[in-house]
Structures are given as structure tokens and as C-alpha cells.
N, C-alpha and C positions, 0 to 999 in steps of 0.2 A: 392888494399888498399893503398899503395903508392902514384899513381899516384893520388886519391882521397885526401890526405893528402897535396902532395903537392899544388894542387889545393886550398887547404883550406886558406896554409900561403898564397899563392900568392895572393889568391882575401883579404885575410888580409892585407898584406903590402900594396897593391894598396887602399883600402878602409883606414888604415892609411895616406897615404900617400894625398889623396884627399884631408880629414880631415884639417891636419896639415896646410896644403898650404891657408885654408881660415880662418885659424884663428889667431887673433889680436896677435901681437908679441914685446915685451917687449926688449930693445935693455941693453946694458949694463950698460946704465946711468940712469935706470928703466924708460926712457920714451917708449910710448907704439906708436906703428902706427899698423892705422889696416885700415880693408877698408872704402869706403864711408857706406854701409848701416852699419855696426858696429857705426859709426861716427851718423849717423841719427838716428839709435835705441838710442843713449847714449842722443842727443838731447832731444828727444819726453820723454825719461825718465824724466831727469831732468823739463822738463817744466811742465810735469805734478806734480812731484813732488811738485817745488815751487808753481807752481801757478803763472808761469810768460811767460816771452817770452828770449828764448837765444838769446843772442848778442855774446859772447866769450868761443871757446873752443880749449881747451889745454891739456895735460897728464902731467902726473906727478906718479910716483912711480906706472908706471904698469895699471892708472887709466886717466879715464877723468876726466878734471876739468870743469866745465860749468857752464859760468856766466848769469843768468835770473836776469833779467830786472823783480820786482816787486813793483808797485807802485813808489818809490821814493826809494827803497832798492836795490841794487845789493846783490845776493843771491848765493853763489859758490854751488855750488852741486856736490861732488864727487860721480862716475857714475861707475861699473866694467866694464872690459879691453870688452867686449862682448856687452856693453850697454846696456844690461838688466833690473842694480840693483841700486837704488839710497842707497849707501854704507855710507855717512853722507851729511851734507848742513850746512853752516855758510852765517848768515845775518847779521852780524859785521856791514858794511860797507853801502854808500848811492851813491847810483849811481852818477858816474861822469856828469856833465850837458853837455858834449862833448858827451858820449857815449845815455846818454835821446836823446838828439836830433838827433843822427842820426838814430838813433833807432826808432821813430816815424815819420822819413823821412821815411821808408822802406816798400817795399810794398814784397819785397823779402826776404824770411825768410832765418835765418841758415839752416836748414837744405835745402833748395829749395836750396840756394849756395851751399851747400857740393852736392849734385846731379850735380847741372852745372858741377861745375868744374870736378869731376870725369868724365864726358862723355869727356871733353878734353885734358885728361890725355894721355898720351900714357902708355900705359901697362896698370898693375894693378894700380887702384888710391888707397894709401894709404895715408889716412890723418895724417898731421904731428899736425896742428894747424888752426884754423881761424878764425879770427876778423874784428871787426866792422871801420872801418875809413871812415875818409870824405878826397873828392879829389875834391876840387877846389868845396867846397861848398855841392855837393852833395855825399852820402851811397855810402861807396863801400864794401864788404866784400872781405877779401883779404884771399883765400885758400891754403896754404903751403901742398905740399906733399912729402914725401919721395922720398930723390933722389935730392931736393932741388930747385924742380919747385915751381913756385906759378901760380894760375892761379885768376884773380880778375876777381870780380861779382857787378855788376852794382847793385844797393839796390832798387833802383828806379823801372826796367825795366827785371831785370834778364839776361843784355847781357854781354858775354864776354867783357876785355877791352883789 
């Protein structure tokens, strides 16, 4: 009975322990990193949400922030730590004509960027942030990960730079 018992905690702890290790984590200054596909569920959430296409995303208080490109509207959509849940959205604001136009330079989506760059992460790719810029004319999406790499994404093309 014992030895049954202990068996029991032990494949407990390890089935914790599994758990814990892939799930999104909230640092002390409530921003959140968690992995690429948490990062791409939070994406695909928001987009559907708005009804648009993501250009920018960021955490804040434990949460994603993700900016969709609607019409002529930039649309925040707060997204949970997991990317599940679209949690609230504000259309305040009208998209910058910096961020339209790179954005429709693009044939490489956020989320296709948050994939890239993760494969050339060393270790676990944990997304910190990532955004739309232009670099000598042409899309570049630029991916920050925990640990304080960046890796850039060609908008155009999908290639490492």
C-alpha cells in the first residue's frame, strides 16, 4: 500500500511539475512571457475577435495586448496569459499611416513571425513582444524574447535578417 501511494505523489509531482514548466509566466512587473504557440493562440484570438489583421503585440498586467489593424482603426484587444480569451478591446485610436503601410507591404503574418523566430531561438522561445517596423523601406517584424534576444522577420519574404 505504501509503495502504491508513493507512486501516486511521485507521478503527481512529475505531472505537476511538466504542467508548470509550459505554462505562460507573469514576472514581477506583471508582464507576462510565455511561449511562441501561447503567443500565436493570443494572436488568432484577437484577430478574430476584431475582425482585423495583428501588426503589434505586447503584455501588460499578466495579459497580451494586441494591436489589429481594422479598416482605418487600430483596435487593442486584451487577450489572457494562455491566449485563449479575448478579455476586453478598445478602438479609441486610428491607425498610424507608418504602421497601414507596412502592414499592407506584408505578406508575412504576426503570427507566421512569432513561428520563425521561435525555431531560431535557442532553448525555449519565450515571447517577450513584437512589432511591425520598416528597415530601409521595406516590413520587418522585429521578435523580442526573453533573455533579451531579438530575432527579425523579413515581412516581405519570411527570412531571418
Amino acid at each position: 500500500m505504501a509503495s502504491t501511494r508513493s507512486f501516486a505523489v511521485a507521478l503527481f509531482a512529475a505531472a505537476t511539475l511538466a504542467l508548470t514548466s509550459c505554462a505562460p509566466s507573469v514576472s514581477g512587473d506583471g508582464d507576462l512571457t510565455a511561449t511562441d504557440q501561447d503567443a500565436v493562440r493570443a494572436i488568432t484570438t484577437a484577430e478574430a475577435d476584431a475582425g482585423g489583421r495583428a501588426f503589434e503585440l505586447d503584455t501588460d498586467d499578466g495579459q497580451w495586448q494586441v494591436h489589429v489593424a481594422v479598416g482605418d482603426r487600430e483596435v487593442e484587444v486584451r487577450v489572457s496569459a494562455d491566449g485563449s480569451r479575448a478579455e476586453s478591446s478598445d478602438d479609441s485610436d486610428d491607425i498610424d499611416a507608418d504602421d497601414a503601410a507596412a502592414l499592407a507591404a506584408t505578406t508575412t503574418t504576426l503570427a507566421d513571425a512569432i513561428r520563425i523566430a521561435a525555431t531560431h531561438a535557442s532553448g525555449g522561445a519565450r515571447i517577450d513582444e513584437a512589432t511591425l517596423e520598416q528597415d530601409g523601406g521595406s516590413p520587418v517584424w522585429t521578435v523580442d524574447l526573453a533573455g533579451g534576444s531579438t530575432v527579425r522577420v523579413s515581412g516581405i519574404d519570411g527570412s531571418v535578417r
